[in-house]
Steps between C-alpha positions, in 0.01 A plus 500: 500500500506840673763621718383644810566857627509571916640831531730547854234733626334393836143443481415741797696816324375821473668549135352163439289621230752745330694226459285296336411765279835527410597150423190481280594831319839353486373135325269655271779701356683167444232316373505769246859447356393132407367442145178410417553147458646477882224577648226267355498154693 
């Protein structure tokens, strides 16, 4: 199973996009403190 992400940013919002660039900045960077064998499924 995956967990699923909705960020409290409305839809129609100008910074819309920033902040989707941010929270994707933001998991990467955690995806990349798991090990290796984590992140295989």
């Amino acid at each position: 199973m995956m967990p699923m992400i909705e960020p409290e940013v409305n839809i129609k919002s100008e910074s819309r996009a920033e902040c989707d660039a941010i929270l994707l900045e933001e998991l990467l960077k955690a995806l990349d403190t798991l090990p290796a064998a984590s992140k295989s499924c």
